[in-house]
C-alpha positions as semicolon CSV with decimal commas, in nm:
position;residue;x (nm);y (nm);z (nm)
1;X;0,148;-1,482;-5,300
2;X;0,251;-1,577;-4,935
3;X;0,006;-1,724;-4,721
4;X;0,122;-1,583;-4,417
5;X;-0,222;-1,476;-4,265
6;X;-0,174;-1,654;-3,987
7;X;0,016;-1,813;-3,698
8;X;0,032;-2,191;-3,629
9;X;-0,276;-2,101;-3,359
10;X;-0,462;-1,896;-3,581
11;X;-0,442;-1,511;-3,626
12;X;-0,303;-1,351;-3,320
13;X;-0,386;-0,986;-3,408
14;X;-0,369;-0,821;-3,062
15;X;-0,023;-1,000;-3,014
16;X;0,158;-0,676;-3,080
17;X;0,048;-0,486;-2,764
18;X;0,246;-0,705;-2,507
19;X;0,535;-0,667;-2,713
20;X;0,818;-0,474;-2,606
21;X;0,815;-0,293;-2,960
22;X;0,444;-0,262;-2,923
23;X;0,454;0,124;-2,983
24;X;0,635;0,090;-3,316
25;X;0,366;-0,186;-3,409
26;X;0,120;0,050;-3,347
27;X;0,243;0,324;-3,547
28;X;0,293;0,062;-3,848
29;X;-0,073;-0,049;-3,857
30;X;-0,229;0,299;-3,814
31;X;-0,043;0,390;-4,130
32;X;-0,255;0,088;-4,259
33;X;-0,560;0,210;-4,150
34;X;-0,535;0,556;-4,233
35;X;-0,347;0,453;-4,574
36;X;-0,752;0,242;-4,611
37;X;-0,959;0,576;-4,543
38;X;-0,777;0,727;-4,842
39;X;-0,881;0,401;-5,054
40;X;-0,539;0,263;-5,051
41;X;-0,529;-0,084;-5,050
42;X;-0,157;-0,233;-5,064
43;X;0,164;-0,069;-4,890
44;X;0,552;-0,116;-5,011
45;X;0,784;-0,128;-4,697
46;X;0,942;0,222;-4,861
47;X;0,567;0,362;-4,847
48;X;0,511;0,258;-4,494
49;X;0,882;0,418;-4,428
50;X;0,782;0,763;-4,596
51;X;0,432;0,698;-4,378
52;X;0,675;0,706;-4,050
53;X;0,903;0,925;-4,179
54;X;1,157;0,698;-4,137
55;X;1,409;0,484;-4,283
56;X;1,348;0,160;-4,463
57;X;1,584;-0,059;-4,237
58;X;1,602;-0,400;-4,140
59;X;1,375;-0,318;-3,842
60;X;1,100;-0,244;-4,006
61;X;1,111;-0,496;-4,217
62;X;1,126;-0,764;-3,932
63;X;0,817;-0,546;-3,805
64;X;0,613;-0,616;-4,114
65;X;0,682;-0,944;-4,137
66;X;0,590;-1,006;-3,755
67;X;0,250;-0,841;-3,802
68;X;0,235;-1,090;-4,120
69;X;0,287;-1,414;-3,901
70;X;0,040;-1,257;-3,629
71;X;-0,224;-1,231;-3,888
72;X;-0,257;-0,855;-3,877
73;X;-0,142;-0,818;-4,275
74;X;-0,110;-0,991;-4,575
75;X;0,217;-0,992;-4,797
76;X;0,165;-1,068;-5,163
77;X;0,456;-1,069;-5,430
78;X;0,517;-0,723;-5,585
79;X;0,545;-0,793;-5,948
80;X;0,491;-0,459;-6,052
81;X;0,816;-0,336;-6,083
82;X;1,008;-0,619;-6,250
83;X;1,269;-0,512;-6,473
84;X;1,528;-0,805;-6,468
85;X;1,574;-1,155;-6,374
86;X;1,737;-1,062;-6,015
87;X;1,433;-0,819;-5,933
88;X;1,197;-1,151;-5,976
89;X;1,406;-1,355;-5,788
90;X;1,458;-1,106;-5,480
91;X;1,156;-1,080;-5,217
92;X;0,955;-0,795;-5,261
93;X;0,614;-0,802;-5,140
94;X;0,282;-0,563;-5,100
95;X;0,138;-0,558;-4,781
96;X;-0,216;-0,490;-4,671
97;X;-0,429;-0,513;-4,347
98;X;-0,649;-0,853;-4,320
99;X;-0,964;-0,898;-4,230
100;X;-0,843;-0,987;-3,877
101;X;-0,615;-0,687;-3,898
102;X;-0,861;-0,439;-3,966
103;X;-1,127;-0,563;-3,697
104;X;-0,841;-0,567;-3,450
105;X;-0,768;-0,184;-3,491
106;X;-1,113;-0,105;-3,500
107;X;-1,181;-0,279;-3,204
108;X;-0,829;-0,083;-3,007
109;X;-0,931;0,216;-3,150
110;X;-1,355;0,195;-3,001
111;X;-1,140;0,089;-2,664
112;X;-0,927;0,393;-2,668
113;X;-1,201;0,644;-2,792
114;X;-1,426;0,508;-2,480
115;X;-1,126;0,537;-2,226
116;X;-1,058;0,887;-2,354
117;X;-1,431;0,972;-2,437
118;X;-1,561;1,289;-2,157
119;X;-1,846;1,336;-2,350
120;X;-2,129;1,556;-2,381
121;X;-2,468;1,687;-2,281
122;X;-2,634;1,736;-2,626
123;X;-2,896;1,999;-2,656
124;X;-2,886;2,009;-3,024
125;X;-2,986;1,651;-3,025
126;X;-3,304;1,717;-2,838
127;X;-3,393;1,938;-3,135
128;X;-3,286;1,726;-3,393
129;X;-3,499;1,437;-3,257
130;X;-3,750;1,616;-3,214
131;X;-3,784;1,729;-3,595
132;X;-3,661;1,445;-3,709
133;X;-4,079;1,298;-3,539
134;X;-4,225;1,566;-3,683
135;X;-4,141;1,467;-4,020
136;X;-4,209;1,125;-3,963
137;X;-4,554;1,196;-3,819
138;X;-4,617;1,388;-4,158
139;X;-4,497;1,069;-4,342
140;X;-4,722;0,883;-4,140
141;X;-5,032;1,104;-4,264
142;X;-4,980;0,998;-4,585
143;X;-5,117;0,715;-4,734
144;X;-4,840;0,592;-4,932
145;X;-4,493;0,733;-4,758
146;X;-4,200;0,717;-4,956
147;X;-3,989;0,439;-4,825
148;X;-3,664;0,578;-4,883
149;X;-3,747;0,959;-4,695
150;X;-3,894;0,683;-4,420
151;X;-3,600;0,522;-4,411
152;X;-3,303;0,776;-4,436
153;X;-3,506;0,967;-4,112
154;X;-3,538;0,648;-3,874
155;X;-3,182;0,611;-3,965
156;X;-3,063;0,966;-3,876
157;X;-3,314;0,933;-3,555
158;X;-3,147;0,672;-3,452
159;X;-2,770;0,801;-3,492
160;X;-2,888;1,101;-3,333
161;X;-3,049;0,904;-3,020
162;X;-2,782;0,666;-2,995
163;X;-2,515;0,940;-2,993
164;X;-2,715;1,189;-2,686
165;X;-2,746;0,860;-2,512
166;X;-2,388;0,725;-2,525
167;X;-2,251;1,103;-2,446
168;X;-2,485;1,146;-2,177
169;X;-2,362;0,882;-2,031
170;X;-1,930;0,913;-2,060
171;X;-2,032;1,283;-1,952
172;X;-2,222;1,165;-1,643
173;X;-1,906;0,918;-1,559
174;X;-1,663;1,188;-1,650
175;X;-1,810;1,413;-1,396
176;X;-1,830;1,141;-1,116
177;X;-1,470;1,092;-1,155
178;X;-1,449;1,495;-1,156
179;X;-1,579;1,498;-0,870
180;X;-1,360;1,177;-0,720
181;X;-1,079;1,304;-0,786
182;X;-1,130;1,685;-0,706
183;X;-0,852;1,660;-0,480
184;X;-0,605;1,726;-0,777
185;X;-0,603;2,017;-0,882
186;X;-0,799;2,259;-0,648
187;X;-0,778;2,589;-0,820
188;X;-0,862;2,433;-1,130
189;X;-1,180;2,217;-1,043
190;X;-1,336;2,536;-0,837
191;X;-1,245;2,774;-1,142
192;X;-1,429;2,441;-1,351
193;X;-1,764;2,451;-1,103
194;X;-1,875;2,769;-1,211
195;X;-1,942;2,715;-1,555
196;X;-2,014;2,345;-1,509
197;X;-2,315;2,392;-1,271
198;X;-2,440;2,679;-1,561
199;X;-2,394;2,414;-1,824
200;X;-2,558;2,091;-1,659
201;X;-2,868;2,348;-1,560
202;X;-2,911;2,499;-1,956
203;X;-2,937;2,106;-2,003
204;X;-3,190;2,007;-1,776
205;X;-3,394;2,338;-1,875
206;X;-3,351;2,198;-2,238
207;X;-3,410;1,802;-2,150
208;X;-3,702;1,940;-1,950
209;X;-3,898;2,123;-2,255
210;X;-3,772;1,885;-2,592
211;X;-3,851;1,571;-2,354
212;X;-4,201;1,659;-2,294
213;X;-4,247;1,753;-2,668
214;X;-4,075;1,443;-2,801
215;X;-4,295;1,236;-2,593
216;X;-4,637;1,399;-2,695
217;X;-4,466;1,362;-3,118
218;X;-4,378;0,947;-2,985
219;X;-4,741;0,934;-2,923
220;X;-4,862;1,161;-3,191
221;X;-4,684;0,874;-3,440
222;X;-4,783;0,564;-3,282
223;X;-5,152;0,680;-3,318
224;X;-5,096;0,716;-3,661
225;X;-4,940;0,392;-3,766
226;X;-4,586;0,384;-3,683
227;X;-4,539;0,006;-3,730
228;X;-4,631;0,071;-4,106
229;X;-4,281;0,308;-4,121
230;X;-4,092;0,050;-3,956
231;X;-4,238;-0,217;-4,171
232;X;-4,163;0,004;-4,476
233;X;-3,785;0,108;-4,366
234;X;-3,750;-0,256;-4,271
235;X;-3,845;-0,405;-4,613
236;X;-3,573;-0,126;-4,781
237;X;-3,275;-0,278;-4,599
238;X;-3,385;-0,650;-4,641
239;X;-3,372;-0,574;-5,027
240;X;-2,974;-0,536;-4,980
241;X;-2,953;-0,858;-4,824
242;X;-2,756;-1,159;-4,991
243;X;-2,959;-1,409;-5,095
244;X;-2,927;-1,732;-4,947
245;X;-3,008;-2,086;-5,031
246;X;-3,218;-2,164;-5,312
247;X;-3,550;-2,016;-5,195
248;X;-3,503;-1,637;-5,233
249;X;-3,854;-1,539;-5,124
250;X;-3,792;-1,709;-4,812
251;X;-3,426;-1,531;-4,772
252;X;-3,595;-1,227;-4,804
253;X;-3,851;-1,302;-4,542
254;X;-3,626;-1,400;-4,310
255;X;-3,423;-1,089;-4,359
256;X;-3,748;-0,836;-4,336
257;X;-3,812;-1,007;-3,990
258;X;-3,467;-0,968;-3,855
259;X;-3,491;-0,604;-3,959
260;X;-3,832;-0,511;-3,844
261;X;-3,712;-0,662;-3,510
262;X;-3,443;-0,458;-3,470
263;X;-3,658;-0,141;-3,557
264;X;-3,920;-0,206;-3,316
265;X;-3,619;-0,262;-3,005
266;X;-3,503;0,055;-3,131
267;X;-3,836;0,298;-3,106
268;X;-3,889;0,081;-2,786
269;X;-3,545;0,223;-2,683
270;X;-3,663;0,569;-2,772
271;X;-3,983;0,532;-2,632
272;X;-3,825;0,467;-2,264
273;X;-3,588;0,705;-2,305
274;X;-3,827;1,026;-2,305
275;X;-4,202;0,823;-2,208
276;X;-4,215;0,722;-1,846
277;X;-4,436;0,348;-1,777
278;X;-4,572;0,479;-1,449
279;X;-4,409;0,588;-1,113
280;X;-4,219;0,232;-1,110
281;X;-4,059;0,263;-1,434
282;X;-3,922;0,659;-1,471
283;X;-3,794;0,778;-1,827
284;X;-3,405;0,772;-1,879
285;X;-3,473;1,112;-1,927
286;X;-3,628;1,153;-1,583
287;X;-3,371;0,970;-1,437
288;X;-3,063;1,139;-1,590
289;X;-3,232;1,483;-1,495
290;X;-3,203;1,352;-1,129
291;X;-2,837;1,244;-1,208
292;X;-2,786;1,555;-1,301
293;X;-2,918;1,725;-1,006
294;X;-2,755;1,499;-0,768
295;X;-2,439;1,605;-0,936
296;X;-2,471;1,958;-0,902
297;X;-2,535;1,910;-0,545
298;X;-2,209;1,672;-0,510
299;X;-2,019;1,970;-0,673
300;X;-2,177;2,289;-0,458
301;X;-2,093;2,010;-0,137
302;X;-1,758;1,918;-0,275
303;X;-1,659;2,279;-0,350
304;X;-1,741;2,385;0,029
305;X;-1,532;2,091;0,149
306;X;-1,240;2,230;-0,059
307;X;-1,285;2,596;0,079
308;X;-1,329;2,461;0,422
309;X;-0,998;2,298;0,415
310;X;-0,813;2,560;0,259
311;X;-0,963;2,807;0,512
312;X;-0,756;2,605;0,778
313;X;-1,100;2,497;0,957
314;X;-1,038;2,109;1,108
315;X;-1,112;1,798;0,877
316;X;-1,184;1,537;1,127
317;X;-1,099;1,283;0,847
318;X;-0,741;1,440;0,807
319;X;-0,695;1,432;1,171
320;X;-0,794;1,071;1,217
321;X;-0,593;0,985;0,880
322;X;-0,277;1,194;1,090
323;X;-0,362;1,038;1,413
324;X;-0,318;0,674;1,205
325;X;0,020;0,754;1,107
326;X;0,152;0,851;1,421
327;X;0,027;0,522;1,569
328;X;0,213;0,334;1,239
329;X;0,566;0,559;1,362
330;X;0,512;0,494;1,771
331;X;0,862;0,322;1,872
332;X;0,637;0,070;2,104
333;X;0,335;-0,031;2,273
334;X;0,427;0,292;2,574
335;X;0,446;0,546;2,341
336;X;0,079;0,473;2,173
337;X;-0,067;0,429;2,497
338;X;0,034;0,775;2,579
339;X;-0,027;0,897;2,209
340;X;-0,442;0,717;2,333
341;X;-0,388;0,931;2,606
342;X;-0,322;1,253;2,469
343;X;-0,560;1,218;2,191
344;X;-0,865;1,092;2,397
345;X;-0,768;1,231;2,688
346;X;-0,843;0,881;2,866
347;X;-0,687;0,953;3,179
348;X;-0,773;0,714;3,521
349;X;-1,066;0,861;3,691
350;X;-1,017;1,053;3,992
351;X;-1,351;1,025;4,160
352;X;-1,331;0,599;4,232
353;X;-1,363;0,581;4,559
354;X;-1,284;0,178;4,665
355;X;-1,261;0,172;5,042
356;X;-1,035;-0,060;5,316
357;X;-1,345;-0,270;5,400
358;X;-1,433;-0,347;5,035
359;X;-1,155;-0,451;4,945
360;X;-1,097;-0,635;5,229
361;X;-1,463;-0,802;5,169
362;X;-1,330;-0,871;4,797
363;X;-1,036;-1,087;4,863
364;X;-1,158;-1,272;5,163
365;X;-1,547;-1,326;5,164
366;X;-1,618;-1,372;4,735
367;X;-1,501;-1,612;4,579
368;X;-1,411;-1,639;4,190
369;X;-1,689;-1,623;3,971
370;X;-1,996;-1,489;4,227
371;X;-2,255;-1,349;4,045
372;X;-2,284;-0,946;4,117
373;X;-2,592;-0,971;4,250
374;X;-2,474;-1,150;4,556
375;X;-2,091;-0,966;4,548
376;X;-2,020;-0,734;4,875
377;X;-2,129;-0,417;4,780
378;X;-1,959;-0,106;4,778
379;X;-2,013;0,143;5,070
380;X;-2,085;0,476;4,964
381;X;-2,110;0,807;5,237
382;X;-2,496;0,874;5,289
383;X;-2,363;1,233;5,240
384;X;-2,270;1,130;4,855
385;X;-2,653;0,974;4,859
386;X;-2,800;1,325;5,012
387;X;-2,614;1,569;4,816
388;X;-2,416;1,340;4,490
389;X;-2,064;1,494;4,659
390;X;-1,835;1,383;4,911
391;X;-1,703;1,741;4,957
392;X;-1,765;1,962;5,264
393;X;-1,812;2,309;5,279
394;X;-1,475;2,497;5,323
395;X;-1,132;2,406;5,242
396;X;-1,095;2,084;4,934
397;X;-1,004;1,758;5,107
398;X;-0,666;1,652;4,928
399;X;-0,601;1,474;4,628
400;X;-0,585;1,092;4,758
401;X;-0,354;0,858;4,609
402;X;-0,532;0,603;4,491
403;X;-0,195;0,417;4,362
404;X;-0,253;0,121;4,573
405;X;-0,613;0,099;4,448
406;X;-0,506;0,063;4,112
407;X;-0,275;-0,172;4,193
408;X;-0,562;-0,371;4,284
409;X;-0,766;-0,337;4,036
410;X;-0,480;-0,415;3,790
411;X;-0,392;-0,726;3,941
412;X;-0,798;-0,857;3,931
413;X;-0,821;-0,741;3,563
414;X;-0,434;-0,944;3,498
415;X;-0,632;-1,257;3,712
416;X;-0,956;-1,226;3,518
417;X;-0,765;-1,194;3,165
418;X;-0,516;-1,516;3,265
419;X;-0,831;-1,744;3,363
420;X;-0,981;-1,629;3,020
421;X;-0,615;-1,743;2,816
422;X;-0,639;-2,078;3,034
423;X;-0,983;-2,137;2,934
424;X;-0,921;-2,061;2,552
425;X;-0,605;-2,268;2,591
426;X;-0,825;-2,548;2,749
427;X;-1,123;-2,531;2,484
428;X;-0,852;-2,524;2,191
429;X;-0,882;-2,864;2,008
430;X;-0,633;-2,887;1,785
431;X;-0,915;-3,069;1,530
432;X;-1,253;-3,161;1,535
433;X;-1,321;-3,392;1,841
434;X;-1,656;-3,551;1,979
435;X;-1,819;-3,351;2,233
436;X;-1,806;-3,639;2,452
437;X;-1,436;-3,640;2,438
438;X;-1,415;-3,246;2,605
439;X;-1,359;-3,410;2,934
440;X;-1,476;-3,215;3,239
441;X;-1,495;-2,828;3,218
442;X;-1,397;-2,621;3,513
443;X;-1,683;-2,294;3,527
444;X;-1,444;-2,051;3,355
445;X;-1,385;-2,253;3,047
446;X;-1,761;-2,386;3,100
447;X;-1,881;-2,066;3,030
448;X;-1,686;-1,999;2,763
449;X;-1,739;-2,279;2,603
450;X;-2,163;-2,239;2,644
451;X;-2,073;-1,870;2,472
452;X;-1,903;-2,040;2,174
453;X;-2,170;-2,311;2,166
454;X;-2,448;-2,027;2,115
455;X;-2,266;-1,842;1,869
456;X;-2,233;-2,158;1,659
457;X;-2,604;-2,244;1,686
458;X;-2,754;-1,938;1,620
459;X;-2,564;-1,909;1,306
460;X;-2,736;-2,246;1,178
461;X;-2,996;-2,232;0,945
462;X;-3,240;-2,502;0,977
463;X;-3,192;-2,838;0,810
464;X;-2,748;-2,774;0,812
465;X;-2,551;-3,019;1,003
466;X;-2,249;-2,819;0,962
467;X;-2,170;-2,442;1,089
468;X;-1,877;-2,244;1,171
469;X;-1,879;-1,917;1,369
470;X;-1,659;-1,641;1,519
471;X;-1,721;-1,508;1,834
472;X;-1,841;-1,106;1,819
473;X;-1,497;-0,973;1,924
474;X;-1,331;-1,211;1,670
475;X;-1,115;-1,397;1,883
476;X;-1,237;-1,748;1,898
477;X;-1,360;-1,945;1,559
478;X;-1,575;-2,267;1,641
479;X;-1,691;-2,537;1,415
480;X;-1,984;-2,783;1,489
481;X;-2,101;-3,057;1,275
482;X;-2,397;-3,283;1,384
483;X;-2,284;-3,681;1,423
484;X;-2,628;-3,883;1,314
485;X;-2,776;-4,150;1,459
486;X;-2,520;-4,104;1,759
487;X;-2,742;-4,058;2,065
488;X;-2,730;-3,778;2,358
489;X;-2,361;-3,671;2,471
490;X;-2,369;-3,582;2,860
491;X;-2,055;-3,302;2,949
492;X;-1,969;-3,302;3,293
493;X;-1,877;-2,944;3,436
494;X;-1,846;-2,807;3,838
495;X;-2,151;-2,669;3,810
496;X;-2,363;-2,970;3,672
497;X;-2,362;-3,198;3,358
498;X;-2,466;-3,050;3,004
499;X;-2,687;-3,288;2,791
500;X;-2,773;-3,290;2,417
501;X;-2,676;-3,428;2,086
502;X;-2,363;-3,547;2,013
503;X;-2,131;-3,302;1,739
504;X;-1,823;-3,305;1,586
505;X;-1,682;-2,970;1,745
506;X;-1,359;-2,796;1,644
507;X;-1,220;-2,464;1,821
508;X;-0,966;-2,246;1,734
509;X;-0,815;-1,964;1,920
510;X;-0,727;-1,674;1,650
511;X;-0,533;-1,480;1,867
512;X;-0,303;-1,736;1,994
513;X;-0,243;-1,820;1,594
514;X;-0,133;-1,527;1,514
């Protein structure tokens, strides 16, 4: 016999799937396994060939002995056929799937049955379970129940729970990604939504009328003893166990406690399934009823959104998702401002009225940075007061051209946006520094820096020492950490000096990093 069960790590039985030949692996151990459900043991290369319907080549048998160093099979020495000397001394073996082996393609083939799995909304098993009580409610009436009829119908009652529950569920996920992905195939899904709708509603009609009788049969057994058939079904399988130790009667105690426990999680499964505990704690039964619901609902919604776009009517998530792309293709910063412009229809307003004496007032009597409260104001006609237009009665004044006025204003906005870059280029540390060590702050960069100096402590929780903060429009980042035992810091600005405690305080501008 060769040992080969094994690699120098161990078994390595899901090695073959980030192969390059993992499809021909594949193939080689589901011959294996289906070779197993026909209660055949060991495989000849030439079997495993006729298996494939292949040849017998030198590929395959580098395949088979691959799987044999991964751990997946076994080779032992054929001896069967041994006529001559030569036949013993050439290497022929029998292979067969491990105990690693066989786990691993049980465990690939669960994975791919649950990727694959749509299931199913299983009305039969509402009846099923439902009888399936009902007889054990008559065993329970009895006073000495046959074990094994107790046994063999907690056992189907459970295969039969544990299979509605597992479908309802891939069914409920299958639909969700129905609905997702609707988008595919439109004919198809609204041809699909028809009978869907009809078969999720003969469901709920059905969960609605076996749930309400299952739950009054759950009761109906508990009041007659339903521990005793667990205890009974319980006992049956901890007879099968393998004794253990020297102490039998304690092996078997242990065994009919492990067993009884898993019985009672089981009915306690059931029980919550189709019994609700109150208004806080609904039956899964309740609850996939509403699933269901909410599904049908997401289908009739989803269908309409289909019709709706194929009736041509606008999708204002298409247009945005159109209007995104034609930004991404704009040649330069001109053509999406007039793209804005077209598709806002943000055009300069018509109606400001800035007169000779404001702005005259503007450059020479305010200075930078006077509060609007004490600004020059801006004369208006009392005849725009009166009547809320400057027009007359008669012939329209003519269009003004207000190009010189918006010259103006576009050379205060491209003054007001350069003092704001030389005050973030003046706050901009470079690395945490003392506060004390800011220097003096002229107002504009004062102001700024009171803004970042709020942002940073209102994000603090109380009892940190350390914060960092963004400012809203995501611009400026700002660091603070307190310095202990360091005393008041005293910032000296224009407009006065700024005491408190001192902080390690570190600002960075994001938009000049970029």
């Amino acid at each position: 016999m060769t040992d080969l069960d094994s690699g120098a790590d161990g078994p390595q039985p899901f090695a073959h799937l980030s192969t390059p030949n993992a499809a021909l692996y594949r193939t080689v151990l589901l011959s294996f396994a289906r070779a197993k459900e026909r209660f055949i043991v060991h495989l000849r290369p030439e079997d495993v060939a006729a298996e494939l319907r292949r040849d017998s080549d030198e590929q395959l048998a580098q395949t088979l002995d691959k799987l044999v160093e991964w751990g997946n099979l076994r080779a032992d020495a054929d001896t069967g056929r041994v006529t001559t000397v030569e036949d013993f001394h050439r290497k022929r073996f029998l292979f067969q799937l491990t105990a690693a082996g066989q786990a691993a393609e049980q465990a690939i083939a669960f994975y791919e049955e649950a990727i694959g799995r749509r299931g199913v909304l299983q009305s039969v098993a509402l009846t099923d379970i439902a009888g399936h009580l009902a007889a054990l409610s008559a065993l329970a009436d009895e006073d000495d129940p046959d074990p094994g009829k107790v046994h063999l119908l907690l056992l189907t009652l459970a295969e039969r729970f544990s299979s509605l529950a597992d479908n309802a569920q891939a069914f409920m996920a299958s639909l969700r990604r129905a609905i997702d992905f609707s988008d595919g195939d439109v004919e198809g899904f609204i041809a699909y939504k028809e009978r869907l709708i009809d078969y999720i509603n003969r469901f709920i009609a059905d969960l609605a009328n076996s749930g309400a009788r299952i739950a009054a049969l759950l009761d109906e057994v508990e009041s007659r003893g339903h521990e005793r058939l667990l205890t009974l079904a319980a006992r049956r399988e901890a007879s099968d166990a393998v004794p253990a130790g020297t102490d039998a009667a304690e092996a078997f105690a242990r065994a009919e406690a492990g067993a009884l426990e898993s019985w009672r999680n089981r009915w306690r499964g059931l029980r919550d399934w189709f019994v609700s505990a109150g208004t806080g704690r609904p039956s899964q039964a309740r609850l996939l009823r509403q699933s269901a619901v909410t599904a049908i609902k997401q289908l009739v919604d989803t269908v309409g959104l289909l019709n709706e776009r194929r009736s041509g009517r606008s999708d204002r998530s298409a247009d945005f998702r159109a209007l995104a792309r034609w930004f991404s293709e704009a040649p330069d910063d001109a053509a999406m401002h007039r793209l804005w412009r077209a598709a806002f229809g943000l055009t300069p307003a018509r109606h400001l009225t800035v007169t000779a004496a404001t702005v005259a007032a503007w450059e020479d009597e305010a200075p930078q940075g006077v509060p609007w409260a004490e600004a020059p104001p801006v004369r208006i006609s009392p005849q725009l007061r009166r009547t809320g237009s400057y027009e007359r009665r008669g012939k329209p004044n003519r269009v003004r051209d207000r190009t010189e006025m918006r010259r103006l204003l576009r050379e205060q906005t491209d003054r007001e946006a350069a003092e704001t870059a030389a005050a973030r280029a003046r706050l901009r540390t470079g690395g945490p520094v003392l506060l004390s060590e800011l220097g003096v702050l002229d107002p504009k960069a004062f102001r700024l820096f009171l803004a970042l100096l709020g942002d940073a402590l209102a994000a603090r929780l109380p009892g940190d020492t350390e914060v960092k903060a963004i400012t809203g429009d995501g611009s400026m980042e700002v660091r603070l950490s307190l310095v202990p035992d360091s005393g008041e810091v005293r910032i000296v600005t224009e407009d006065g000096v700024l005491t408190g405690p001192e902080h390690l305080i570190e600002i960075t501008d994001l938009v000049g990093s970029l």
